[in-house]
Each structure stands twice: as C-alpha cells, then as structure tokens.
C-alpha positions as CSV (number, residue, x, y, z in Angstrom):
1,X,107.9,97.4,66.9
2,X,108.2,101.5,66.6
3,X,111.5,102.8,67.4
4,X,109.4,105.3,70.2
5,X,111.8,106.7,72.9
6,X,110.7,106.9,76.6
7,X,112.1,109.2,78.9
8,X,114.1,107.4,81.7
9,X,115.6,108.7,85.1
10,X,117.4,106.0,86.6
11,X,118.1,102.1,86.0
12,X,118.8,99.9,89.0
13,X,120.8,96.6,87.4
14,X,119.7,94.3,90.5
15,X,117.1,95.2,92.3
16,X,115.4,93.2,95.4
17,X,112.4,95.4,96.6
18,X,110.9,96.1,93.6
19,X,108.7,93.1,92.9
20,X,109.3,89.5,93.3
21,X,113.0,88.5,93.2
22,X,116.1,89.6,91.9
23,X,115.2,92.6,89.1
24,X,116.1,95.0,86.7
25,X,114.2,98.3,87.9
26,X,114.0,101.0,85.5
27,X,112.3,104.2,87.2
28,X,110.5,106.2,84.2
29,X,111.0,110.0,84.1
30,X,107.6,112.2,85.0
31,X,104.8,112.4,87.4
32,X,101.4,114.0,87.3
33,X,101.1,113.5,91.5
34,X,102.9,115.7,94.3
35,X,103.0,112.9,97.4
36,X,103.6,115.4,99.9
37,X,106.0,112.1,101.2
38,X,107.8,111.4,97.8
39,X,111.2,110.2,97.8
40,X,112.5,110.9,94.4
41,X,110.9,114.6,93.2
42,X,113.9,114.5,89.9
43,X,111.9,112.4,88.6
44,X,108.6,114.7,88.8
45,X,109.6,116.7,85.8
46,X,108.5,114.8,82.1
47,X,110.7,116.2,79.5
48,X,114.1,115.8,81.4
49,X,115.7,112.1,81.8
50,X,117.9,110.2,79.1
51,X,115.8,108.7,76.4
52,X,116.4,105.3,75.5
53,X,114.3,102.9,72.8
54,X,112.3,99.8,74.4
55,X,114.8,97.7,72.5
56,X,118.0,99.4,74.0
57,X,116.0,99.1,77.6
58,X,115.2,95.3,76.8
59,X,118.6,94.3,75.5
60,X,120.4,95.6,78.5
61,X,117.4,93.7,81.3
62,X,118.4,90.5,79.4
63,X,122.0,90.7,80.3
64,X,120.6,90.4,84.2
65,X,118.7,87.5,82.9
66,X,120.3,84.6,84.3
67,X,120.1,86.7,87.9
68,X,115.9,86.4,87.3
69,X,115.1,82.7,87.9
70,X,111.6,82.0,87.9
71,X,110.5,85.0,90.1
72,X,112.2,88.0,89.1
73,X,112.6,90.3,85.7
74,X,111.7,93.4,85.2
75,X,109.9,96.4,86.5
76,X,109.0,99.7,85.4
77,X,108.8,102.6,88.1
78,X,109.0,106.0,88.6
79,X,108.1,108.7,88.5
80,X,105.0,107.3,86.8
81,X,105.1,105.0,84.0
82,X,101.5,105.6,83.3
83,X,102.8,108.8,81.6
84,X,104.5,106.9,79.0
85,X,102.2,103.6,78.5
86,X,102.5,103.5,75.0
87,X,106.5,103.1,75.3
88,X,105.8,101.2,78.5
89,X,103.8,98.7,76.1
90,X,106.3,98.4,74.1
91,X,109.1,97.6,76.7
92,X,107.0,95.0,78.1
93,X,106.1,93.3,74.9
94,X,109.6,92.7,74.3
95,X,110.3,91.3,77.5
96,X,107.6,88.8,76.9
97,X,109.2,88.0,73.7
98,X,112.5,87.0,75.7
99,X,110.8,85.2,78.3
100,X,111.0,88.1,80.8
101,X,108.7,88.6,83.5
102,X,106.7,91.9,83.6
103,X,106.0,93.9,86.9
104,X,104.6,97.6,86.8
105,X,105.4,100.1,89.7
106,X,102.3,102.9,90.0
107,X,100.1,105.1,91.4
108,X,97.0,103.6,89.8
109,X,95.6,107.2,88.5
110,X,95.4,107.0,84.6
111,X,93.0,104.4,83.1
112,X,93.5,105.3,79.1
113,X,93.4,102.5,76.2
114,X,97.2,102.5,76.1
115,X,97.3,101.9,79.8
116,X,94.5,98.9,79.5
117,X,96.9,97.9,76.3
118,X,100.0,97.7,78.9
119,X,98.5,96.0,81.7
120,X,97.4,93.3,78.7
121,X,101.3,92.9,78.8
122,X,102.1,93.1,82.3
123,X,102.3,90.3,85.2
124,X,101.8,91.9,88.4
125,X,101.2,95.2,89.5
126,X,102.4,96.9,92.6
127,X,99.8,99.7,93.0
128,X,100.6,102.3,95.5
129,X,97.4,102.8,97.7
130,X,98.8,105.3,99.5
131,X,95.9,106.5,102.1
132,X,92.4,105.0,102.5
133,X,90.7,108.1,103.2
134,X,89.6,110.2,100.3
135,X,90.7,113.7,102.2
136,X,93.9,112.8,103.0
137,X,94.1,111.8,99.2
138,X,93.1,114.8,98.2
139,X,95.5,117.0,100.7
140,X,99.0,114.7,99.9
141,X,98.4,113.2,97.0
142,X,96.4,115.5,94.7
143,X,93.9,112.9,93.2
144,X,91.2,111.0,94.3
145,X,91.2,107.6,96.4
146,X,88.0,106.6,94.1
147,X,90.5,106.8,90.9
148,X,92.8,104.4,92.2
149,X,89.9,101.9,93.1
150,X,88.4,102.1,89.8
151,X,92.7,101.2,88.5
152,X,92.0,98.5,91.1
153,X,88.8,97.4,89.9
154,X,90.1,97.0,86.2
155,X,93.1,94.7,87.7
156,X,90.8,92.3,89.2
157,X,88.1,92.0,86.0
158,X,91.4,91.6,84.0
159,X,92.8,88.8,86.9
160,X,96.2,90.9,87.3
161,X,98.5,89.5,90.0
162,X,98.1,92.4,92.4
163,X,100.4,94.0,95.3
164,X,99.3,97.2,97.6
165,X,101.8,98.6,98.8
166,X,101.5,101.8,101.4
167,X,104.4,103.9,102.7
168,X,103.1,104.5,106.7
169,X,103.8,107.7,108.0
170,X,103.7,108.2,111.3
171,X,100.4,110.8,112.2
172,X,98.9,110.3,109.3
173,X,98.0,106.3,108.6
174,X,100.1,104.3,110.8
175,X,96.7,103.3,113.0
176,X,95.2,99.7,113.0
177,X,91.8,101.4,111.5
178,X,94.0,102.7,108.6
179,X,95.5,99.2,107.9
180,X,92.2,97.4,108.3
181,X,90.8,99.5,105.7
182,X,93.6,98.6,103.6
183,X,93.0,94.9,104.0
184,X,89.2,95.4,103.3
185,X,90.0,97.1,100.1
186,X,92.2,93.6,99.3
187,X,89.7,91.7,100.4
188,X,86.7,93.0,98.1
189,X,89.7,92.7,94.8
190,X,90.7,88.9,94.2
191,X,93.8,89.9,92.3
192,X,95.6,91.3,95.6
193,X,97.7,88.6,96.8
194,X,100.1,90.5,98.9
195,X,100.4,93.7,100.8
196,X,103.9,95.7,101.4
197,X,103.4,98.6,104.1
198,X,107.1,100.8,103.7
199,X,108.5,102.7,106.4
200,X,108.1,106.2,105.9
201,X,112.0,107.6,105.7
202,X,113.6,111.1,105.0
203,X,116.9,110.0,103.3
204,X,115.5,112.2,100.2
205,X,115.7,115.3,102.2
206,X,118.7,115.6,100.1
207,X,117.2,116.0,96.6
208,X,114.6,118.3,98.1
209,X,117.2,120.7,99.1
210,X,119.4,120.1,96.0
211,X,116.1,121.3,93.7
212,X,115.6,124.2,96.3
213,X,112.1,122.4,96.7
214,X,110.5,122.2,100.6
215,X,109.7,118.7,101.4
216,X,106.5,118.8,103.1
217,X,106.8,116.2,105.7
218,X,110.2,117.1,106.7
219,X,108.6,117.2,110.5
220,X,107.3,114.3,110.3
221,X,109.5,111.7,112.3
222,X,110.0,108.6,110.1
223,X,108.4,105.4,110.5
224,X,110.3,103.0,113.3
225,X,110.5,99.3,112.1
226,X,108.6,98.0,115.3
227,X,105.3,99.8,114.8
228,X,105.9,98.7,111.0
229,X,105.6,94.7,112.3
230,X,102.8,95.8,114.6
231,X,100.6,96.9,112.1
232,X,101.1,93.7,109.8
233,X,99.8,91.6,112.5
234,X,96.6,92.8,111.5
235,X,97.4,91.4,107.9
236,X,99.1,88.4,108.2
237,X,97.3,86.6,105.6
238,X,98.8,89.0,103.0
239,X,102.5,89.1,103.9
C-alpha cells in the first residue's frame, strides 16, 4: 500500500443517509460536473481540501466501527470520488482488510481502469441519476445521460449492489413520467435494488453567496415532502 494522499473536504463521523446504516461519510474534494441544483459547490474545486493518506482515513472509520453492525461502514462522497479512484482504491482496500463495508457516492461519469479497479473493491453504489432526459442532462448537469448508463451498465455485468438515487426538483422532474422512466432504467439493470428520490432543498444558498457564486435554481421552490411520497407510489417495489 502507497502512501498516495487524496484530497478531502469534509468527514461526517456518523452518518445515516448515506448508504445503508449507521456510517462514516467522507465527502472527496473536486468535481468535473456543475449540477445547476448542487448543494455543496466548496467541494467543486480539486486542488483545495486537507489531504489525508487512505491509512489515516481508514484508521479513524474503524474507531466508528462498533457503530456499523452488519449494515453500515463507509462511504466515499463528494464532490466526486471518481476524480481520485486510484486513492479511492486504496481507501477501500483497506476497509476490506478490517472487515469494513464499502459504499461509493457518484455521479457515474468516468469509466477509467482505476475506476473499474475501485468498483472491484466497493459494495454498493449510490449512483446519482439525476434526470432521465438527455437535454436536461445536458442543460444542468453538463454530461450526457448515455454516460451514466453505460456507469450503470458496467455495475450490473460486474453484479454491484446498486442504489439510484434522484434529487426532484420541482418543474423540472418531479412528474410521474419522469419517475416511471427512472424505474424503467432499474428495471432493465439487475443490480438496482433500491431507489432514493431527495427533496430538492436550498439550505446551500449559503455557500453560494459565501463563494460570490449565483446558484442557478435559487427560483426554484424546493421540493415539499407530500409530492415526494406521491411520486414513490409509483415505485414501491424499490423503496
């Protein structure tokens, strides 16, 4: 094992939405999208963040350890962790040696041989799907929808415990024809055994205005809990 450094933004000790059960979250520093909805832009920026070794990062999850049980451990988010698979890699192979379980937070948009090397080290993936139309990809996210597929694609061949997940903002993809595309998408990929649709919120209105950044969707009303539970009606099979 290298001594590599990764660049980190943030560590959340005990987290609960962030994967199965209780875990320790680390949230990597850099991201090659520009969500017009993201919540954390500080991490957008690669070469800033506190850099830490995958031992230092691994020896600190396995104080949490007895928090884990069966179900939790830890996961790597962002930012994008894609950015920094090779040091991702190594952060989960050491988990694995201490009997922690893997989870990887991302967008899906960078297939490399260092990413396939991670996933051949992680235990589920939460892949953002964040529209199901290609144009509304391509205005809000700034890649295509067919990239994250093919991510998708690769999860299933490989048999990767799989979790969509999609913020729903209100206008944009909170429709029934949105969400039933999203469960088609599952459907076709035997890997996706859940799907997590996130209410669209503007608490990060904050960090936008402390960077002096605009926050594109800062007209766009956030997501109300009942429509939320309206739309998983239509996917009760993956809740």
């Amino acid at each position: 094992m290298s001594e590599m450094k990764g660049r980190v933004h943030s560590i959340q000790s005990l987290g609960t939405v962030d994967g199965p059960g209780v875990r320790f979250v680390v949230f990597m520093q850099g991201c090659n999208l520009r969500c017009k909805c993201c919540h954390n832009p500080d991490t957008w920026e690669l070469f800033s963040g506190t850099e830490y070794t995958a031992k230092e990062i691994v020896s600190k999850a396995v104080r949490y350890k007895e928090y884990f049980s069966k179900k939790g451990g830890i996961t790597l988010s962002g930012g994008e962790p894609l950015l920094q698979a090779d040091f991702a890699k190594e952060v989960f192979a050491l988990c694995h040696e201490n009997d922690i379980n893997t989870c990887l937070d991302t967008s899906g948009n960078i297939l490399s041989n260092s990413v396939k090397e991670l996933l051949s080290y992680t235990d589920r993936v939460l892949l953002d799907v964040k529209y199901t139309d290609d144009t509304l990809y391509k205005e809000n996210v700034g890649c295509h929808l067919g990239v994250v597929l093919d991510f998708l694609s690769y999860l299933d061949e490989k048999s990767i415990p799989t979790t969509l997940r999609q913020v729903i903002i209100p206008t944009i993809n909170d429709d029934e024809e949105n969400i039933l595309k999203l469960k088609a998408i599952a459907d076709a990929h035997e890997c996706v055994d859940k799907i997590e649709l996130l209410p669209f919120k503007k608490i990060c209105q904050t960090k936008y205005d402390n960077l002096n950044v605009e926050f594109p969707f800062s007209h766009i009303n956030q997501a109300k809990e009942s429509d939320i539970n309206a739309l998983k009606q239509h996917i009760p099979e993956y809740s």
